[in-house]
C-alpha positions as CSV (number, residue, x, y, z in Angstrom):
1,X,84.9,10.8,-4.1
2,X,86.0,9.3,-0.9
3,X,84.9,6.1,-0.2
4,X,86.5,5.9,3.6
5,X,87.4,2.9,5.1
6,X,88.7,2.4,9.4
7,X,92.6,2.3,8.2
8,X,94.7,3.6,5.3
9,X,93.7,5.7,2.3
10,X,94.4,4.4,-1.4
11,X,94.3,7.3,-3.9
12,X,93.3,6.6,-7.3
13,X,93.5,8.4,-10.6
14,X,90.6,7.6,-12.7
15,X,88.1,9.3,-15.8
16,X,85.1,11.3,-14.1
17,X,81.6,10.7,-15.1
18,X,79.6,7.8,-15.7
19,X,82.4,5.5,-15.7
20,X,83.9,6.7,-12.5
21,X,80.7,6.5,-10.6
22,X,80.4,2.7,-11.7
23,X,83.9,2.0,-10.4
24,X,82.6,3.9,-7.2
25,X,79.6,1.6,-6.8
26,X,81.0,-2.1,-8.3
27,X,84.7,-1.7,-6.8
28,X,85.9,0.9,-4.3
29,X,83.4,1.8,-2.2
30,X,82.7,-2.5,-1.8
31,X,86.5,-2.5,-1.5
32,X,86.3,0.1,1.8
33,X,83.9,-1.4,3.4
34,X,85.4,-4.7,2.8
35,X,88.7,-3.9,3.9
36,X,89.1,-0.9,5.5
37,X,91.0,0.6,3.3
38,X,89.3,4.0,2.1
39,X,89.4,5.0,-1.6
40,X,90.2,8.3,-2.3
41,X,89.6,8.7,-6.7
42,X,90.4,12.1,-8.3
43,X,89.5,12.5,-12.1
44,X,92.3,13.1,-15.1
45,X,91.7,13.7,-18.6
46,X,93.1,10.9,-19.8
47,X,96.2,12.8,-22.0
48,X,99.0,11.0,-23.2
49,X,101.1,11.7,-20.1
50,X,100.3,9.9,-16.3
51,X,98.7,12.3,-14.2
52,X,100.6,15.1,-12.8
53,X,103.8,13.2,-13.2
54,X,102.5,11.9,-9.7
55,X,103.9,14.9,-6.6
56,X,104.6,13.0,-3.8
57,X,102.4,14.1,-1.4
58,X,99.0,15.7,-1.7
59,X,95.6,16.0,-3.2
60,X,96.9,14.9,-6.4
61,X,99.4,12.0,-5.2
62,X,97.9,8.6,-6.7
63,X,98.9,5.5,-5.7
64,X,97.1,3.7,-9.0
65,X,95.9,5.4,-11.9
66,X,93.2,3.9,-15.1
67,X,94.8,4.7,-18.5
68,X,94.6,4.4,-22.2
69,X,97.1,1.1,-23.2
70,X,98.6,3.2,-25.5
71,X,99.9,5.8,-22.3
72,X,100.4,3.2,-20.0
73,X,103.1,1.6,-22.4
74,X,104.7,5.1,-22.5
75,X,104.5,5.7,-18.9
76,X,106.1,2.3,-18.3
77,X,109.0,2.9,-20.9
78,X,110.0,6.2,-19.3
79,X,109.7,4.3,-15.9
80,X,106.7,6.4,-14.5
81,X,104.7,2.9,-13.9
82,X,105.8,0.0,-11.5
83,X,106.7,-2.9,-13.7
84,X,104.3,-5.8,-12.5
85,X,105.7,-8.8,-14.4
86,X,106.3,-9.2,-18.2
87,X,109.6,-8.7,-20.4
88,X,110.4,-5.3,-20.9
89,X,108.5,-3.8,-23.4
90,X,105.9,-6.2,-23.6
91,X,102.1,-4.8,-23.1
92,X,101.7,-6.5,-19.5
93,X,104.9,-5.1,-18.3
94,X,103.2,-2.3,-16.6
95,X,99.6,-2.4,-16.7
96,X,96.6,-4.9,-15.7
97,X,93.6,-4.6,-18.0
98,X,91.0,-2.8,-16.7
99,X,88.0,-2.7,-19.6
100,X,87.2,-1.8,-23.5
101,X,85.7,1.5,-24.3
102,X,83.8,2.3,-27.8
103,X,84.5,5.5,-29.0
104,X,81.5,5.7,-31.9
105,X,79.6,8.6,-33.7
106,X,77.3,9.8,-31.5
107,X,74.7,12.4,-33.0
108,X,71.0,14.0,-32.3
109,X,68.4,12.0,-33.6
110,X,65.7,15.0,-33.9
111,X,67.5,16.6,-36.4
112,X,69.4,13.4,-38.0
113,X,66.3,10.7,-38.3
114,X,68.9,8.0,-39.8
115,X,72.3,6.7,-38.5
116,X,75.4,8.7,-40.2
117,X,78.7,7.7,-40.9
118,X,81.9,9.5,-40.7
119,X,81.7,10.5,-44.4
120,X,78.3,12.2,-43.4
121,X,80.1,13.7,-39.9
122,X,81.6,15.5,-42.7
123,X,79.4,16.6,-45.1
124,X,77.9,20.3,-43.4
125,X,76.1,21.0,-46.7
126,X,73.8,17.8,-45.7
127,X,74.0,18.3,-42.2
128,X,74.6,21.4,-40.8
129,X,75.8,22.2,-37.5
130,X,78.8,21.8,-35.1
131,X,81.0,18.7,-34.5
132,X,82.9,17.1,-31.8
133,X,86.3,15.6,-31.9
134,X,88.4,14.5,-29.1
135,X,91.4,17.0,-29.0
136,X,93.9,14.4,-29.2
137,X,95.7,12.6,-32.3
138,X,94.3,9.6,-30.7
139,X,90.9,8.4,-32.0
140,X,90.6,11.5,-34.0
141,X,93.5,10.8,-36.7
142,X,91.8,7.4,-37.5
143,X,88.3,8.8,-38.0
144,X,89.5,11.6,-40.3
145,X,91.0,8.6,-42.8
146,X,87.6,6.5,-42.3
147,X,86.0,9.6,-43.1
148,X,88.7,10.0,-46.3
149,X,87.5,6.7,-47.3
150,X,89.9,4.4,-45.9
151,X,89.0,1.1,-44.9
152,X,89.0,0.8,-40.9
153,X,91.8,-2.2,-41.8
154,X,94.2,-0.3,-43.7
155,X,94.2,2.9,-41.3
156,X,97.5,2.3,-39.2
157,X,99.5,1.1,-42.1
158,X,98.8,4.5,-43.8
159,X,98.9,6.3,-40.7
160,X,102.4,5.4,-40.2
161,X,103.4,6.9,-43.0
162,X,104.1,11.0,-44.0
163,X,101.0,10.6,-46.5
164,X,98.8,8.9,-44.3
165,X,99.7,11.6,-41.8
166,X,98.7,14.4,-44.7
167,X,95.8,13.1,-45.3
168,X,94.6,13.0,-42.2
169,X,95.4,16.4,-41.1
170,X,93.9,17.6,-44.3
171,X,90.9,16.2,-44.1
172,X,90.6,17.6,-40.8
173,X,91.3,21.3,-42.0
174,X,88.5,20.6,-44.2
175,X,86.2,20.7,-40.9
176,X,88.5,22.7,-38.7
177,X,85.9,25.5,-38.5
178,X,83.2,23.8,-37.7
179,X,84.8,21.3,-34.4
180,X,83.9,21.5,-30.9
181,X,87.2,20.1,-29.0
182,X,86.2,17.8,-26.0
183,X,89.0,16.4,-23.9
184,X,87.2,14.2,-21.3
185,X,85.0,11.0,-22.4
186,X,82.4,12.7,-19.9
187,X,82.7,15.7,-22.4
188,X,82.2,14.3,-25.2
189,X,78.7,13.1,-23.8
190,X,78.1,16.9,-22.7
191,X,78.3,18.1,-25.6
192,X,76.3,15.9,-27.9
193,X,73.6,16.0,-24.7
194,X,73.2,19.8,-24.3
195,X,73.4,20.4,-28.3
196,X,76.3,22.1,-28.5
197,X,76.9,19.4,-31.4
198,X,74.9,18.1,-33.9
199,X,77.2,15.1,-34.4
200,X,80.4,14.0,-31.9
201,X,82.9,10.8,-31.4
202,X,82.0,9.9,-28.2
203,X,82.9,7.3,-25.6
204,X,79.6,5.2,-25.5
205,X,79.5,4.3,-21.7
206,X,78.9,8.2,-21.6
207,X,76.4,9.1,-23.8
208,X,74.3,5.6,-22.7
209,X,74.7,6.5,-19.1
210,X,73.3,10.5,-20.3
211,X,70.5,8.7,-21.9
212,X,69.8,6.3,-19.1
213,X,69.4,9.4,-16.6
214,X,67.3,11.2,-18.7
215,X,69.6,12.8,-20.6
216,X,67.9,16.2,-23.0
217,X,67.8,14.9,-26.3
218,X,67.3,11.7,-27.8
219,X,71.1,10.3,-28.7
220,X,71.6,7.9,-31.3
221,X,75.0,5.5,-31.2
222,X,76.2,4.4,-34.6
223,X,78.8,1.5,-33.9
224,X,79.9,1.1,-37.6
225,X,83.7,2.5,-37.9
226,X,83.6,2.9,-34.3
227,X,87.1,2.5,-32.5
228,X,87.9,0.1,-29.6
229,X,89.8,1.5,-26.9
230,X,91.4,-0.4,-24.0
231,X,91.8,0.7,-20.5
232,X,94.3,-0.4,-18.3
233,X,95.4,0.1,-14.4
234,X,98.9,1.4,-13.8
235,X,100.3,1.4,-10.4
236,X,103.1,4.1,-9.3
237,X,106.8,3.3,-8.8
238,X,108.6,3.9,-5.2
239,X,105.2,3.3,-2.9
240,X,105.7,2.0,-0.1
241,X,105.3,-1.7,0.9
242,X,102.2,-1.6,2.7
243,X,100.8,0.8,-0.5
244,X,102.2,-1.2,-2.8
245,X,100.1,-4.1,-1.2
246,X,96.9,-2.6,-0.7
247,X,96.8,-1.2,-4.7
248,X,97.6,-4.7,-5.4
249,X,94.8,-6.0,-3.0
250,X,92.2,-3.4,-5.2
251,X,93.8,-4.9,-8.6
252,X,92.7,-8.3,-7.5
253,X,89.4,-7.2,-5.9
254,X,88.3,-5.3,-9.1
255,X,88.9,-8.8,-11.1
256,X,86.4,-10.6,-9.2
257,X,84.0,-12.1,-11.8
258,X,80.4,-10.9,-10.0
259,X,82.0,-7.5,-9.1
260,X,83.3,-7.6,-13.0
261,X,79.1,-8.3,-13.6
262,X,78.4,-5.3,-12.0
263,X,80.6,-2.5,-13.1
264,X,79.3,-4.1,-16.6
265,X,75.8,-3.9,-15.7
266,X,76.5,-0.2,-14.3
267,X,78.7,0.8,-17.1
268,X,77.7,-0.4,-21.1
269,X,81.1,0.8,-22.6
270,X,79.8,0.1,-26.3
271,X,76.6,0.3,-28.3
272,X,73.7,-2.3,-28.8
273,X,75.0,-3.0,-32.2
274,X,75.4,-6.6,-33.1
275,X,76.7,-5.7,-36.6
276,X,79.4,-3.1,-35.8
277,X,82.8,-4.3,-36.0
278,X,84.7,-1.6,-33.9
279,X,88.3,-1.1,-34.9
280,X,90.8,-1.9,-31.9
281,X,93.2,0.7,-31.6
282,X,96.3,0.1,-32.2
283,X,98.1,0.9,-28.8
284,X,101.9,-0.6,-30.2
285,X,101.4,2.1,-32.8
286,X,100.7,4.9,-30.4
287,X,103.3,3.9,-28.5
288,X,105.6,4.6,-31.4
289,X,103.9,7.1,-32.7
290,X,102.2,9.4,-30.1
291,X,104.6,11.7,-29.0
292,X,105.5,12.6,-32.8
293,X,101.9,12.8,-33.7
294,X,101.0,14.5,-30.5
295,X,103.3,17.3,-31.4
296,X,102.0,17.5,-35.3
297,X,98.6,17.8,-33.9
298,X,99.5,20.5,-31.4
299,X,101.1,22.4,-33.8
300,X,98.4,21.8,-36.4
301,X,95.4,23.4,-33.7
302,X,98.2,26.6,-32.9
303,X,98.3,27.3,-37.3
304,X,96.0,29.6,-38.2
305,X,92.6,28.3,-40.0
């Protein structure tokens, strides 16, 4: 997407899908025409590394960049992030929050009448048929324990420890065979939408937006056990002055409380569940954690089944 303005380009790094198309509407394309700055968003996926480790020049240069809190604390630790105020180390060193995103069991509610929970995202005997999981220790390490049995409080404390992390990784070998890997929150809606999946986790803004557009099958949410995941704007070190400016301008624009109202009217990031109590993920243990856990998990996907 280009959303041109009469002067300079800003390129942005953002998620595809619903959720890009709602920052399209509620803040660049607004921000272009109000400015004259165009906007020039490409998609990433999102992995625990900034995109592209940012070239210089080119069609995949970004002067700002939407991430999980978890990466941008990374990113700002190894210095791939200009620091924006905040002691070193701290979470606002770096990053400017940018939203919450549910990530909740989504499943298809013609051939699951009632809502399921992650022990039942487990149990093929009851429910047969495929499942999605993000391919990333993130998100997917804490629903295998809630799906073990743990309570959503005690997850990180056990995760952080060498059983915790067997546990996990066992109880996903228990449904290795039966996963479909997504790697994009627009995926994970795909997959569940198309039925590819009887059952996924799923970033809700996804699957509501699928649903809201007339998606193929009828989608159910279930909240309960769901994870909380925040979002958070990173801008690039060494820019320029005058880019440097004109990603802070959009920083400040996107903060405006009735363009804030309408991203949130274009984009519901979590279920219509009163009662759900989403866990927040815990982006101080990622931090710590991700790069041993990311390798654990890579090696655990290359093992054979």
């Amino acid at each position: 997407m280009d959303a041109r303005g009469s002067g300079h380009t800003l390129a942005v790094a953002t998620w595809g899908g619903a959720l890009g198309k709602a920052q399209d509407q509620a803040f660049f394309q607004p921000f272009a025409r109000a400015r004259g700055v165009g906007v020039r968003r490409f998609a990433w996926d999102g992995d625990g590394q900034v995109p592209a480790n940012r070239p210089a020049r080119g069609r995949h240069a970004w002067a700002m960049a939407l991430m999980e809190d978890s990466t941008a604390r990374i990113a700002c630790m190894q210095g791939q992030l200009q620091r924006l105020g905040g002691a070193p180390g701290s979470a606002d060193a770096c990053s400017v929050p940018a939203l919450h995103d549910g990530i909740v069991l989504a499943w298809d509610r013609g051939r699951v009448p009632t809502a399921p929970r992650w022990s039942d995202f487990w149990d093929v005997v009851r429910y047969p048929g495929k499942r999605g999981l993000r391919k990333d220790p993130r998100s997917t390490l804490e629903i295998a324990l809630m799906a073990d049995g743990v309570a959503p409080g005690d997850v990180y404390a056990l995760l952080a420890t060498p059983e915790g992390v067997a546990r996990a990784f066992h109880k996903l070998s228990q449904l290795r065979p039966y996963i479909v890997w997504w790697t994009t929150a627009a995926d994970s809606a795909r997959i569940i939408g198309n039925g590819s999946v009887l059952m996924t986790s799923a970033a809700a803004g996804e699957v509501a937006a699928q649903a809201a557009t007339g998606g193929r099958r009828d989608v159910g949410l279930q909240g309960a056990q769901g994870l909380d995941d925040g979002l958070s704007w990173g801008i690039a070190p060494g820019l320029d002055a005058g880019e440097r400016d004109r990603a802070r301008d959009l920083l400040h624009y996107m903060a405006g409380s009735d363009r804030v109202a309408r991203f949130a009217a274009l984009y519901r990031a979590r279920p219509d569940d009163a009662a759900a109590q989403p866990l927040p993920m815990d982006a101080a243990f990622w931090q710590d954690h991700l790069p041993d856990l990311a390798r654990k998990f890579a090696d655990w996907l290359a093992a054979p089944a």
